[in-house]
C-alpha positions as CSV (number, residue, x, y, z in Angstrom):
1,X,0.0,0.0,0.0
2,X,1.2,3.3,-0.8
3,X,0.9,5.3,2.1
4,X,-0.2,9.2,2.5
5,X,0.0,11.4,5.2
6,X,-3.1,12.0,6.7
7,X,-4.1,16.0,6.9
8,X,-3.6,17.1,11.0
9,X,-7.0,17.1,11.8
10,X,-7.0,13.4,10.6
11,X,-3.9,12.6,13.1
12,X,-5.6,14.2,16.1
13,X,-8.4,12.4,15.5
14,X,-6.5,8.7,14.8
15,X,-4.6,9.6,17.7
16,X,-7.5,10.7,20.0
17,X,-8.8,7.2,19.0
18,X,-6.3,5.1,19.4
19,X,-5.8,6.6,23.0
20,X,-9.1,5.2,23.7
21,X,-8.4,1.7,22.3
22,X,-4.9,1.3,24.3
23,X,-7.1,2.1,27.4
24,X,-9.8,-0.7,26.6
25,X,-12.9,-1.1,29.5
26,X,-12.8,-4.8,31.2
27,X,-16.0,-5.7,29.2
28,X,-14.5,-4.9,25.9
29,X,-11.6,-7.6,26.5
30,X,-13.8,-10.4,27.7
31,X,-16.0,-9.8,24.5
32,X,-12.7,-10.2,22.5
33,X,-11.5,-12.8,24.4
34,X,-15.0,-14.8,23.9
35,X,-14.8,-14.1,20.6
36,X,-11.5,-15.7,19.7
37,X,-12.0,-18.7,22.0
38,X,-15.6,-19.7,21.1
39,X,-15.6,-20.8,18.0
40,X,-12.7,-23.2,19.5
41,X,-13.2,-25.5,21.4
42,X,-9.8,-26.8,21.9
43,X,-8.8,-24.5,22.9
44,X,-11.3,-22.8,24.8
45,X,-11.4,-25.9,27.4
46,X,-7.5,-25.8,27.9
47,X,-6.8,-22.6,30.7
48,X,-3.4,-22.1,29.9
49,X,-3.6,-22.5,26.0
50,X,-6.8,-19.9,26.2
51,X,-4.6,-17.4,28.3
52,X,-1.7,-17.9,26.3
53,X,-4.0,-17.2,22.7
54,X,-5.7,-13.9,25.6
55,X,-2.3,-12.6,26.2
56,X,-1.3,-12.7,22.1
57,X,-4.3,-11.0,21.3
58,X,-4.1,-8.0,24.1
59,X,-0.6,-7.2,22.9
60,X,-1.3,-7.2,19.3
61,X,-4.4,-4.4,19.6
62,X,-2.3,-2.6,22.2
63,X,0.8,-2.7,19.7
64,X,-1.6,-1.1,16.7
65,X,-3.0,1.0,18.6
66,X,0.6,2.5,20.6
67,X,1.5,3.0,17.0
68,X,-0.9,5.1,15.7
69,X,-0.7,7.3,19.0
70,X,3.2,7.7,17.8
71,X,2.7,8.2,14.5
72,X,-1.0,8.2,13.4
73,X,-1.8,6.4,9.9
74,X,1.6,5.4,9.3
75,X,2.0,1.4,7.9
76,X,2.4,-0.3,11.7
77,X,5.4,-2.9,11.7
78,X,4.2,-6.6,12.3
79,X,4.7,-7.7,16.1
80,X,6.3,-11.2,16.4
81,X,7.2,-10.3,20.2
82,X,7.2,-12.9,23.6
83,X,3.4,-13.8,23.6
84,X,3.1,-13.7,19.8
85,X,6.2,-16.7,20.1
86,X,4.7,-18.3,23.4
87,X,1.4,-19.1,21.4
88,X,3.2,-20.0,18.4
89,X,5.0,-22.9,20.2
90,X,1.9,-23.8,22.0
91,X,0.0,-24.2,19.6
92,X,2.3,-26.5,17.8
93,X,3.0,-28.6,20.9
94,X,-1.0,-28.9,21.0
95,X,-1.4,-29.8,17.7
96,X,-3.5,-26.8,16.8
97,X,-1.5,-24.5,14.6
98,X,-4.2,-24.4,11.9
99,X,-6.3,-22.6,14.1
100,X,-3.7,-19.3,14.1
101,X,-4.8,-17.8,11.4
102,X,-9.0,-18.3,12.6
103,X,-7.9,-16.8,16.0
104,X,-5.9,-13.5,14.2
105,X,-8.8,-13.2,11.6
106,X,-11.4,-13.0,14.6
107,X,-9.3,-10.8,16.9
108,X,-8.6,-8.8,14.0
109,X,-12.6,-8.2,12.7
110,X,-13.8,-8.0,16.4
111,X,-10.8,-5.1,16.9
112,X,-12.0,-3.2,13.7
113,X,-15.7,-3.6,14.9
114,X,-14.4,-1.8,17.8
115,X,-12.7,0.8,15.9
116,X,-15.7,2.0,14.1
117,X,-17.7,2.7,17.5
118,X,-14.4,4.6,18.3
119,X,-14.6,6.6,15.4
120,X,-18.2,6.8,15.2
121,X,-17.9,8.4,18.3
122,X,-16.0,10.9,18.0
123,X,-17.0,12.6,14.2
124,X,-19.8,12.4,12.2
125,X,-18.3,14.1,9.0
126,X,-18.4,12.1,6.2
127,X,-15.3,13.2,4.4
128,X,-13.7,12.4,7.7
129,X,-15.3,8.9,9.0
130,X,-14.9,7.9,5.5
131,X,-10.4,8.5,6.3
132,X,-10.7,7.2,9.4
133,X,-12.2,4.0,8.2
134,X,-9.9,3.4,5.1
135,X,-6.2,4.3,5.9
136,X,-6.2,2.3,9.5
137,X,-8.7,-0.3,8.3
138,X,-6.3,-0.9,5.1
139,X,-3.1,-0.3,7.9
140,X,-4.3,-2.7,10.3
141,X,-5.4,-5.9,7.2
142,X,-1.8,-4.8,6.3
143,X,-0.5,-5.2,10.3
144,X,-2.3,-8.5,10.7
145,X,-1.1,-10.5,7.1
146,X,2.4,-9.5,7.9
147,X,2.0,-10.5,11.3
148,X,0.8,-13.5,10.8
149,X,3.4,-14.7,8.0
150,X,5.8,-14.2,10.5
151,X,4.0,-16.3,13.1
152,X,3.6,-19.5,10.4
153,X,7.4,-18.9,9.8
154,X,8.2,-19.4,13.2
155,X,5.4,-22.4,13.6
156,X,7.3,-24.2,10.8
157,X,10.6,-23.7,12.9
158,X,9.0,-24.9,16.1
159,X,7.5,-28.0,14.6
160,X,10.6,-28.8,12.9
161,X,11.9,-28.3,16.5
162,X,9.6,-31.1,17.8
163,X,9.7,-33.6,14.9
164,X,13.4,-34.8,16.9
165,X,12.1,-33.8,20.6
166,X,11.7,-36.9,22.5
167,X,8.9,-35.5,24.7
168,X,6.9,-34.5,21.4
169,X,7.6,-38.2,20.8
170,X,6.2,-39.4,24.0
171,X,3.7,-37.2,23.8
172,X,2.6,-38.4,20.6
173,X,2.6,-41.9,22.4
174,X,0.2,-41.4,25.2
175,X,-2.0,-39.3,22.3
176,X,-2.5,-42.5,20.6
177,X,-3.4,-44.2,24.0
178,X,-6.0,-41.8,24.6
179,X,-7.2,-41.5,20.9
180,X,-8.2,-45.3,21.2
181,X,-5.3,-46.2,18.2
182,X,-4.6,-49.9,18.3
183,X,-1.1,-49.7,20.1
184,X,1.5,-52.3,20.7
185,X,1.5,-52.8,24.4
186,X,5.2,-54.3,24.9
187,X,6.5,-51.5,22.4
188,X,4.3,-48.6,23.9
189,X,5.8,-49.7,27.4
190,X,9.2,-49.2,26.7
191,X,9.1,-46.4,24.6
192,X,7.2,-44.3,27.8
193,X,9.1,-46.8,30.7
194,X,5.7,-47.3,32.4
195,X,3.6,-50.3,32.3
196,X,-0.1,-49.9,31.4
197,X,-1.6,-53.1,33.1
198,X,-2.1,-51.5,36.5
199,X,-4.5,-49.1,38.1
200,X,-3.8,-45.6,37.0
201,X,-4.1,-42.1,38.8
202,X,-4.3,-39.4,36.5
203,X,-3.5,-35.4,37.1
204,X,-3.4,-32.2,35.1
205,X,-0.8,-29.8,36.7
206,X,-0.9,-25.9,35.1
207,X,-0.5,-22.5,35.5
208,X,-2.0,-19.3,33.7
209,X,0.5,-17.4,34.7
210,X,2.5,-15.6,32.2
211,X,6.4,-15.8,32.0
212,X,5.9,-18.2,34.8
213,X,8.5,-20.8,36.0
214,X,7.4,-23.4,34.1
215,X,9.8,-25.8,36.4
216,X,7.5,-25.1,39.6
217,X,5.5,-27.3,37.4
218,X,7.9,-29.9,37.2
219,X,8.6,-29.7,41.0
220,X,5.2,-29.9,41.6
221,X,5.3,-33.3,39.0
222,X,7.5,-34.9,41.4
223,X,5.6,-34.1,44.4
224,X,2.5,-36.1,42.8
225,X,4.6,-39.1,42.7
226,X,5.9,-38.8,45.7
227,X,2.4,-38.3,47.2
228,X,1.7,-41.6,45.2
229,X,3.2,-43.9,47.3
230,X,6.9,-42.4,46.1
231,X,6.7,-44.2,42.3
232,X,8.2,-42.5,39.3
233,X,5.1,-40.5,37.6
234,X,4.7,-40.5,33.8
235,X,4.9,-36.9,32.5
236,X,3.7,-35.5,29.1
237,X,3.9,-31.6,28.1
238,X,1.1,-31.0,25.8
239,X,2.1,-27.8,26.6
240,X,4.7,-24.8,28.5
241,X,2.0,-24.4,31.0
242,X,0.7,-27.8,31.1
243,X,1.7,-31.5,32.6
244,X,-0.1,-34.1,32.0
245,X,0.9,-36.9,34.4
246,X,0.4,-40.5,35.5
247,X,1.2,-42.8,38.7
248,X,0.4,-46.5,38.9
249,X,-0.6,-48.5,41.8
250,X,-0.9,-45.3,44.0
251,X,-1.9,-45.3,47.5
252,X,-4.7,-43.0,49.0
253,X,-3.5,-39.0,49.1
254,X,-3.3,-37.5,52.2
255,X,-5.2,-34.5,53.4
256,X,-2.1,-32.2,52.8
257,X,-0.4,-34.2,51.0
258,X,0.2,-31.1,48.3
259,X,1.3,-28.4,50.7
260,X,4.8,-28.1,50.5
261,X,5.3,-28.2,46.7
262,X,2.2,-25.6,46.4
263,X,4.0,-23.5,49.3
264,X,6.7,-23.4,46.6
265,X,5.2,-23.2,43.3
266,X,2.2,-20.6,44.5
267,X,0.8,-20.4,40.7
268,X,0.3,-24.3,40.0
269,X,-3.0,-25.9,40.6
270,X,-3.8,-29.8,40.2
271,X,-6.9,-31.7,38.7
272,X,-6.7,-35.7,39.9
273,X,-8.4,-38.1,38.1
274,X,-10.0,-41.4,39.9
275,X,-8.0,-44.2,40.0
276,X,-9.2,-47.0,36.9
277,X,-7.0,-50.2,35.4
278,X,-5.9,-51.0,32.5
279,X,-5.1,-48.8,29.2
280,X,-9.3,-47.9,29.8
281,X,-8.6,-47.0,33.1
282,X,-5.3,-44.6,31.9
283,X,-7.8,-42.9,29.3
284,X,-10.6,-42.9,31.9
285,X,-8.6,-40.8,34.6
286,X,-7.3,-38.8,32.3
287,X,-10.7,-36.9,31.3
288,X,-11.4,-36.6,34.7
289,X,-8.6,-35.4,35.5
290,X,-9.5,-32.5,32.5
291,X,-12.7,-32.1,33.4
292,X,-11.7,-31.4,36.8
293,X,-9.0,-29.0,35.5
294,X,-11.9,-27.2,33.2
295,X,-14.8,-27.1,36.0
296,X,-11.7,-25.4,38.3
297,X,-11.2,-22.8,35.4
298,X,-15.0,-22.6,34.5
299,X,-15.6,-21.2,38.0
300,X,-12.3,-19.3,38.6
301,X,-12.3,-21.1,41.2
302,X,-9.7,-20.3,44.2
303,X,-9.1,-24.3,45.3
304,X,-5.8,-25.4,44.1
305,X,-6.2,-29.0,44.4
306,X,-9.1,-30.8,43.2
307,X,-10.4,-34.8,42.9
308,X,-12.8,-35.4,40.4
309,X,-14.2,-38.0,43.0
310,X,-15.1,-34.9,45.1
311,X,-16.2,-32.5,42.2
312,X,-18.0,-34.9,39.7
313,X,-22.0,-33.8,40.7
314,X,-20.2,-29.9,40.7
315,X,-18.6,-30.5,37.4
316,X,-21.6,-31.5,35.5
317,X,-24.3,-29.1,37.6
318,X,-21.9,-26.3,36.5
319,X,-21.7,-27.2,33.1
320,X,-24.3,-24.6,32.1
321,X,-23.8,-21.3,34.5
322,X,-26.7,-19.8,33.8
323,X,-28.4,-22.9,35.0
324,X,-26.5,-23.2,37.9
325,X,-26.6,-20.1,39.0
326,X,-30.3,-20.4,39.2
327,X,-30.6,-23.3,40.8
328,X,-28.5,-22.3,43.6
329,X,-30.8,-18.9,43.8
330,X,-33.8,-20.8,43.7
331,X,-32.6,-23.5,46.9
332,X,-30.8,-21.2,49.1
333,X,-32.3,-17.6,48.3
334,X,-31.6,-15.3,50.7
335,X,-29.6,-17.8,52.3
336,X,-26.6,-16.9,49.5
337,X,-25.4,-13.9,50.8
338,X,-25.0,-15.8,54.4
339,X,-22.1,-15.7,56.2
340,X,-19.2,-18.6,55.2
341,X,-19.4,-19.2,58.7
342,X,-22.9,-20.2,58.7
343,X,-22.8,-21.9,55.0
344,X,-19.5,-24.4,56.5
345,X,-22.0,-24.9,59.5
346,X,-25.1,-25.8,57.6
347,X,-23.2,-28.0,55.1
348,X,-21.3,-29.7,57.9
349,X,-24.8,-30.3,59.4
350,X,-26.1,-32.0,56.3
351,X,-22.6,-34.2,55.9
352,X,-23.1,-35.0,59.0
353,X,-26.6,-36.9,58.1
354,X,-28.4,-34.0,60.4
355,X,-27.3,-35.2,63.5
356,X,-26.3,-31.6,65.7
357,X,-23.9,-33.5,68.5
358,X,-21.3,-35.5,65.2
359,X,-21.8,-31.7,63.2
360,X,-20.6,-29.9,66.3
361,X,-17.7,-32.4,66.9
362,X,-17.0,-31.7,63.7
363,X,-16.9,-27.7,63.8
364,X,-15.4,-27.6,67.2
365,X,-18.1,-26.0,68.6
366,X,-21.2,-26.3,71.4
367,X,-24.4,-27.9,70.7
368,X,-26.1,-25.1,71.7
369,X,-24.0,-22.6,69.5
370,X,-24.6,-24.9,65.9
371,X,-28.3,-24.9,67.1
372,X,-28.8,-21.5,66.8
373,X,-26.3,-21.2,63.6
374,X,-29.2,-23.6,62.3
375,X,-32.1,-21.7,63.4
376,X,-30.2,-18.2,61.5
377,X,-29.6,-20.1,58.5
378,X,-33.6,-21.8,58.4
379,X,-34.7,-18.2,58.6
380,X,-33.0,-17.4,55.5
381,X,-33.8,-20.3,53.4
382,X,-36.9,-20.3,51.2
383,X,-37.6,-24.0,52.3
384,X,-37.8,-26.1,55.4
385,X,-34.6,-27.8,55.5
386,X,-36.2,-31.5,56.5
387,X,-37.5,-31.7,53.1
388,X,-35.0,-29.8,50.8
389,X,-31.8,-30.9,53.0
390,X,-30.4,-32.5,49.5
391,X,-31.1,-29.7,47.4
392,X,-29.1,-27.3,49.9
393,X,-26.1,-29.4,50.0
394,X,-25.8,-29.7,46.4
395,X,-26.0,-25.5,45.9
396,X,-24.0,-25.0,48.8
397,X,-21.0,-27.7,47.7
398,X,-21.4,-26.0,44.6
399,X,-20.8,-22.4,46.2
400,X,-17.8,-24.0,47.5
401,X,-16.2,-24.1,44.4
402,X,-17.0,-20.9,43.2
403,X,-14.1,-17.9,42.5
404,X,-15.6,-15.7,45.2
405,X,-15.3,-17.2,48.6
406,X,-16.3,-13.7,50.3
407,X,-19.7,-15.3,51.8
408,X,-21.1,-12.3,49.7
409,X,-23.8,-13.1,46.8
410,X,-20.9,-14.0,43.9
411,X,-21.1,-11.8,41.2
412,X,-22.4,-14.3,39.4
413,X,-25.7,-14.6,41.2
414,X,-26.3,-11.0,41.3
């Protein structure tokens, strides 16, 4: 394209909005974010892939728009920078570098959507909306083609990369194990060192942290099979963020038995699958291992460690949000914006098969003190508790799980 100087009053006003795009409200984001990540599923259910593809697409509006505020309606320079490279590799390591050019080509028509309500906003002169919407519009097809030749570029490299990387190799081995492909056991063994006819305990170990240290992960690896019963886990990176790992034979977990590692990697968080046999049972506890991981991400929730034997009726009640969010409206009402104190008390009370003296053992507290927790938390409830007892536990387990842990109504239920 041959570029033109725009006139001065053109500048000011590419430059007026372009300091409104670099200053983007929170709404604005998440719209772009959904965007990008809907129409892929893949990676849409994988955290640290979705922030990783989040982070890439932030930097490359802010970098188009920082430009224009330098040097408004000039060609901008493609940006190949540290998130641009991160999700490159990713996406590789995942399989999924097709889907670069869907997730630029949506960022890129959901940013120019939001570039005509900028502009639209602030002239209404033909001559000069009609300016605004060429040069940057043509500037910013331009930005994104060269952009993007230099991300496939780089994909080529990386893949080349992993074509002789003996954990792409592995990797590719348990993929075939959970794909279902007719394997050779004997051969599938040795190649991975781990035997597939015992009982397997599955985990996903990640962080969406960016430039984390991905070797907290690692750490954190080790811990799981030394929480196992001390036997050597089986560890796959589908990606930098990511471990997928394996024990067999393990013996039960202990209440804490995560503490130190997760004192020392504080942005890690683990999803355990139940324990199953055989090549089934390795696939088995691997997806619930992931759909622990996704529930855990679907409620930003705060809980670091999570067993899908704990979280299953959570993890498919909180499927839908909207849903759940209703249902948990409709049992507890008023009784949501309760105090954590009394939700733990009324829950323990339920646990407990509704017997007041086990509950109170349980809390550490008198009788008399849980009594009167119950008798505040009936008055709140829309029900009698005798008859919706199951009901309550279900929404409160639920609320558990939730990001917001204030005892306040989440956001959510507002």
């Amino acid at each position: 394209m041959v570029w033109r100087e725009p006139s001065q009053r053109i500048r000011e006003l590419i430059r007026e909005a372009s300091w409104i795009a670099l200053n983007p409200k929170p709404e604005w984001l998440d719209e772009l974010d959904r965007a990008t990540l809907a129409p892929n599923s893949a990676i849409a259910d994988d955290p640290a892939l979705a922030a990783v593809v989040s982070r890439s697409n932030r930097a490359n509006l802010l970098h188009f728009a920082a430009a224009n505020l330098r040097d408004p309606g000039a060609p901008v320079p493609p940006l190949l920078g540290a998130e641009q490279l991160r999700m490159a590799r990713d996406l590789v390591r995942c399989g999924m570098d097709s889907l670069a050019l869907e997730v630029y080509r949506i960022g890129h028509n959901v940013a120019l959507r939001r570039w005509t309500e900028i502009v639209f906003g602030l002239t209404s002169d033909p001559q000069e909306l009609r300016e605004l919407l060429d040069g940057p519009v043509r500037a910013a097809n331009e930005f994104v083609d060269a952009t993007l030749a230099a991300l496939v570029a780089q994909m080529r490299a990386e893949h080349d990369e992993l074509t002789h990387n003996v954990l792409a190799e592995r990797r590719k081995v348990v993929e075939s194990i959970l794909d279902g492909s007719p394997i050779n056991c004997q051969r599938v063994e040795t190649q991975l060192e781990y035997h597939l006819d015992r009982s397997h305990t599955a985990a996903v170990i990640w962080s969406e942290v960016p430039d984390g240290d991905y070797a907290e992960l690692d750490r954190v690896v080790d811990a799981f099979g030394h929480a196992a019963g001390g036997r050597r886990p089986l560890a796959v990176v589908p990606n930098a963020a990511t471990r997928w790992v394996w024990v067999s034979d393990a013996k039960p977990f202990q209440a804490n038995a995560f503490d130190d590692a997760l004192a020392s990697a504080p942005q890690a968080h683990i999803a355990i699958g139940t324990p199953a046999r055989g090549i089934e049972g390795f696939r088995r506890s691997h997806l619930d291992a992931l759909i622990t991981q996704q529930m855990l991400a679907r409620l930003r929730s705060s809980q670091r460690v999570a067993f899908f034997a704990e979280v299953e009726m959570v993890a498919l009640l909180t499927q839908n949000l909207d849903n759940s969010d209703n249902f948990i409206k409709t049992t507890l009402g008023d009784f949501v914006s309760a105090s954590p104190e009394l939700h733990t008390t009324l829950l323990t009370f339920i646990k407990n098969q509704c017997n007041a003296s086990r509950a109170a053992k349980a809390l550490f507290i008198h009788r008399n003190t849980l009594l009167h927790r119950l008798e505040a938390a009936q008055r709140l409830l829309p029900g009698p508790l005798d008859e919706t007892s199951l009901y309550v536990a279900v929404a409160l387990e639920t609320m558990q799980w939730r990001g917001n842990q204030t005892g306040e109504s989440p956001q959510a239920l507002n």
